[in-house]
N, C-alpha and C positions, 0 to 999 in steps of 0.2 A: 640567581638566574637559572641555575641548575634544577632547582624544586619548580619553579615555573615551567622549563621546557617539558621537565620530564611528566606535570600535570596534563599541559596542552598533548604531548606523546598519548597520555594516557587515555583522555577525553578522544582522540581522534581513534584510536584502537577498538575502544569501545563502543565507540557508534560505527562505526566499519564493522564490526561482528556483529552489534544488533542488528544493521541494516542488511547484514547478508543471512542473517535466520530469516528475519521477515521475510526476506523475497524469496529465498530458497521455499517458505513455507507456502506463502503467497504461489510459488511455483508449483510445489505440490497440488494448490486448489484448484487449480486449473482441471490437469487430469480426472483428480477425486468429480469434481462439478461435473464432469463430461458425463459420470457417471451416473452420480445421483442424480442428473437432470432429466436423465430417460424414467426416471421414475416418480419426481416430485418434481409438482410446478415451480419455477424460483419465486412466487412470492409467498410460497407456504412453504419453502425450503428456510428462505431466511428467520421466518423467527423460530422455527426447531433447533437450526445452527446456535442461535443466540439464547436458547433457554437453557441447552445444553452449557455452553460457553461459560454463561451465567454462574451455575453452579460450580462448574470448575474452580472460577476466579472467587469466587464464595469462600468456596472452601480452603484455595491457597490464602487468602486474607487471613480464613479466622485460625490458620495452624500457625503463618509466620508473625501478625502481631497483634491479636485479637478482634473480639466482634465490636470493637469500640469502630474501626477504620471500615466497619461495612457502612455506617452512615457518613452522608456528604459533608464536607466541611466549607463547602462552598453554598448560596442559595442555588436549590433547585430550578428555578426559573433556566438559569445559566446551565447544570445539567441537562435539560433539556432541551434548550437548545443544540448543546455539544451532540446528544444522542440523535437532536432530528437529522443532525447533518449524518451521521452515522447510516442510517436508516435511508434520508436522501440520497445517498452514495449507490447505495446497494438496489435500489426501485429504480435513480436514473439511468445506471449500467447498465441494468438487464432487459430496460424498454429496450435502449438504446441497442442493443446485442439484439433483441426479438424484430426492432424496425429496421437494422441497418447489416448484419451481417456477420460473422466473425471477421472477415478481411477488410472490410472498413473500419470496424471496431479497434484492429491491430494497428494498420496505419494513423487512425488518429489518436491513440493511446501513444504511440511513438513520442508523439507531443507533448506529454506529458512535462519534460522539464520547465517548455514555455511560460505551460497553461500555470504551474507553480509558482516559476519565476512570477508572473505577473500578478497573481492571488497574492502573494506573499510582499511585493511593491505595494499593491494596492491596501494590505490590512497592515503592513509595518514599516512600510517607507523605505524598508531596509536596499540595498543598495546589492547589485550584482557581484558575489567573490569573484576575484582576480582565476582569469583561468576557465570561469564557468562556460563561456559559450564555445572554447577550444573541445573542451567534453561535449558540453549539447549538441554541437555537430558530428561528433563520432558516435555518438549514441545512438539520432537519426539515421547517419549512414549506415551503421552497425542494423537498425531494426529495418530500413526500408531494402536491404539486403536479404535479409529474413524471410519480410512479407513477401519477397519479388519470391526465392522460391516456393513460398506454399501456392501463390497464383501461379506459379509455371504448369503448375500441375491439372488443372481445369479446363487449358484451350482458350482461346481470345475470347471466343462468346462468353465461356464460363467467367472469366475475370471482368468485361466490361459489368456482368449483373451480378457482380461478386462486391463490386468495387461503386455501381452506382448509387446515388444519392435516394433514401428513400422516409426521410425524416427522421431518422434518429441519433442522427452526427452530435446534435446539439446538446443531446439529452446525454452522450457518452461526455461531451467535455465541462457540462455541466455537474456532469457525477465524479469528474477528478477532482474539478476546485470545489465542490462541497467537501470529499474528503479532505484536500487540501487546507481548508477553511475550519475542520475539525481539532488539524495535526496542529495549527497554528494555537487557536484558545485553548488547544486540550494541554498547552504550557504558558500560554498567558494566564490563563484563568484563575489555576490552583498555585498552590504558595511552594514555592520552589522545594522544601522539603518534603511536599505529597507524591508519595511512591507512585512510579508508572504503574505499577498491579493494582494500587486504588484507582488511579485516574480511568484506567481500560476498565477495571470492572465495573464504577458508578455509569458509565456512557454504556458499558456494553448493555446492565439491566437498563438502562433510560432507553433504548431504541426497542426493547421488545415492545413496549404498547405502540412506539409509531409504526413496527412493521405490522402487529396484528391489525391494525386499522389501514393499511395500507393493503392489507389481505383482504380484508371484509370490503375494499372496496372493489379490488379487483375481481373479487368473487360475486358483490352484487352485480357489475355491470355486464356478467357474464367471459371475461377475459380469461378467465382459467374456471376447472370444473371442479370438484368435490375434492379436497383433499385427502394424500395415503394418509391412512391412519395405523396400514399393518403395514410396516415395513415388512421385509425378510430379515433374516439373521446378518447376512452379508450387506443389506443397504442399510441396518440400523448400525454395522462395525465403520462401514464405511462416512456415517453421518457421524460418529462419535470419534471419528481419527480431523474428519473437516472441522468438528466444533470446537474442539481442545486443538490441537494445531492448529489448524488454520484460520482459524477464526483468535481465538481466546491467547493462545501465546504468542501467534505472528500478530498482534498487535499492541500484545505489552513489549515487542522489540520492536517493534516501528517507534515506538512511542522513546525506548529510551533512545533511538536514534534522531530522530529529529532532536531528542534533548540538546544531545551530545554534539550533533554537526549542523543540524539546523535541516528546514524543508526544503529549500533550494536542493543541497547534496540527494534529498530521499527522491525528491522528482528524478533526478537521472538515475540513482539505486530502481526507480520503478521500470525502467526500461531492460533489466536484468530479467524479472519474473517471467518473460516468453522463453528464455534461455534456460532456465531453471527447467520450466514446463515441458521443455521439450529433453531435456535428460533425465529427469524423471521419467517420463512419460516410455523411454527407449531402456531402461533401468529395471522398471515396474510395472509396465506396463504392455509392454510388447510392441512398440509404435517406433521403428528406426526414421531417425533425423536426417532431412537432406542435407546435403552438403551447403547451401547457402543459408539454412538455419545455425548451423556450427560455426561457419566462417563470422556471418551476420554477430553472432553470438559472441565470436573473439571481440571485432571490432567495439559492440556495445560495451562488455567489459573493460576494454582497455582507453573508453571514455571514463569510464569511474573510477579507475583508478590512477587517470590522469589529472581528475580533479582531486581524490586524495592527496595525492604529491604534491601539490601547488598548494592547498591545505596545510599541510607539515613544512612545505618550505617556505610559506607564507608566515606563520606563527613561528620560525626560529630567524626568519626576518625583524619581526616586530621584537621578538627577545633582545636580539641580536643591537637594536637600534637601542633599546631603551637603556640596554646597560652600558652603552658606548658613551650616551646621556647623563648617565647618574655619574660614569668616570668624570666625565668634561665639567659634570657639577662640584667632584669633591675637590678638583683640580685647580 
């Protein structure tokens, strides 16, 4: 029973650290995007991110186990698809962010654990952990705390056109459960021994051809204009800190976390990354945090880590029962 808890201890530890690199990094992206956005369109951002990225995870492959593990061990068909959702993520976000707003974007991202919860129902049947909507409600609370101060700061007029509906709601909640839908096959799919650095890298190369195709369209139909091709020094450092961090290792840690706690836990983990963002951001960047992003902040937090606890005390229940079982057996 002991080698068992101290596994389940283990597994939960380590998807709780992966899951707080990713966001912490994911948090970083935030700021860094504020940046490079003034200077590259996002859909000629994303696939620079991701060719960069590419190579990264290329080359961590071919030093840690050869150039055997750069080819799919899965059929392509199914890469593909894992990559479109990839690629879908990142096109319905940014409409969604261009049609609706940043402060509607934030309030409906808050939702995030729902919109999981129910992706995650709907492709695995799997069933709600004990404890999950005690956190989803603090998370809520904790982020619609948050949002309320960055809208205080605008005036009434400013927030009601901050906050009204202007079609692209749909398109943000469509862009979580396509990632979500990702996070899921990208451990159904492949064989339980395939390293999360293969799984991230085969999908990360699989989404460049859908974002370039997703570029040449936006660029035929006139939606964005000519893309940088000279960056500067400082926005090409800045593009190569987003593609290897933010891009390329925050999601070989996404990836070992869902391994490890499953998607449900990462949906509420995902209401973290505005907290992140915004310490960063006061760290690194020179942008001080109102006081109901910080508070906001605790709140969200201490939904996550109230669903870890119930986690660890859920699994030294189930220990707990089974070997009380096996006594009553030999008994």
């Amino acid at each position: 029973m002991n080698a068992a808890a101290d596994s389940a201890g283990r597994a939960v530890w380590a998807g709780t650290l992966a899951y707080l690199a990713a966001c912490l990094l994911f948090g970083l992206n935030l700021p860094l995007s504020a940046e490079l956005l003034k200077h590259f369109d996002p859909f000629w951002l994303s696939p620079l991110r991701y060719l960069v990225s590419s190579l990264m995870l290329a080359g961590m492959l071919l030093v840690s186990v050869g150039p055997r593990q750069l080819r799919s061990p899965i059929p392509l068909w199914r890469v593909a698809v894992l990559s479109l959702c990839v690629a879908a993520f990142l096109v319905l976000y940014n409409l969604g962010l261009y049609r609706s707003g940043p402060l509607t974007v934030a309030a409906i991202s808050a939702g995030s654990p729902v919109y999981v919860a129910a992706v995650s129902r709907l492709m695995t049947g799997a069933r709600l952990e004990r404890g999950f909507w005690g956190a989803t409600v603090l998370t809520l609370l904790g982020a619609g705390i948050a949002i309320s101060g960055r809208a205080g700061g605008v005036g009434p007029e400013g927030v009601a056109a901050a906050f009204s509906l202007r079609g692209g709601e749909i398109l943000v909640v469509l862009g979580i459960c396509s990632w979500t839908a990702y996070s899921i096959l990208a451990q159904r799919w492949f064989e339980a021994s395939t390293p999360q650095l293969r799984r991230t890298f085969l999908t990360t190369v699989g989404a460049l051809p859908w974002l370039l195709l997703f570029w040449a369209a936006a660029r035929a139909i006139g939606l964005v204009g000519p893309p940088n091709l000279n960056p500067t020094a400082v926005q090409a450092a800045q593009l190569l800190v987003a593609a290897v961090f933010c891009t390329g290792l925050a999601t070989v840690a996404w990836n070992i976390g869902v391994n490890r706690l499953g998607i449900q836990t990462g949906g509420l983990w995902q209401n973290t990354v505005p907290v992140f963002a915004v310490l960063i951001s006061l760290m690194f960047f020179g942008v001080p945090p109102l006081a109901e992003q910080l508070i906001g902040g605790a709140v969200v937090l201490a939904g996550v880590m109230y669903m870890q606890w119930q986690r660890v005390r859920n699994a030294h229940a189930a220990l707990s029962m089974r070997s009380s079982e096996d006594r009553g057996g030999r008994a």
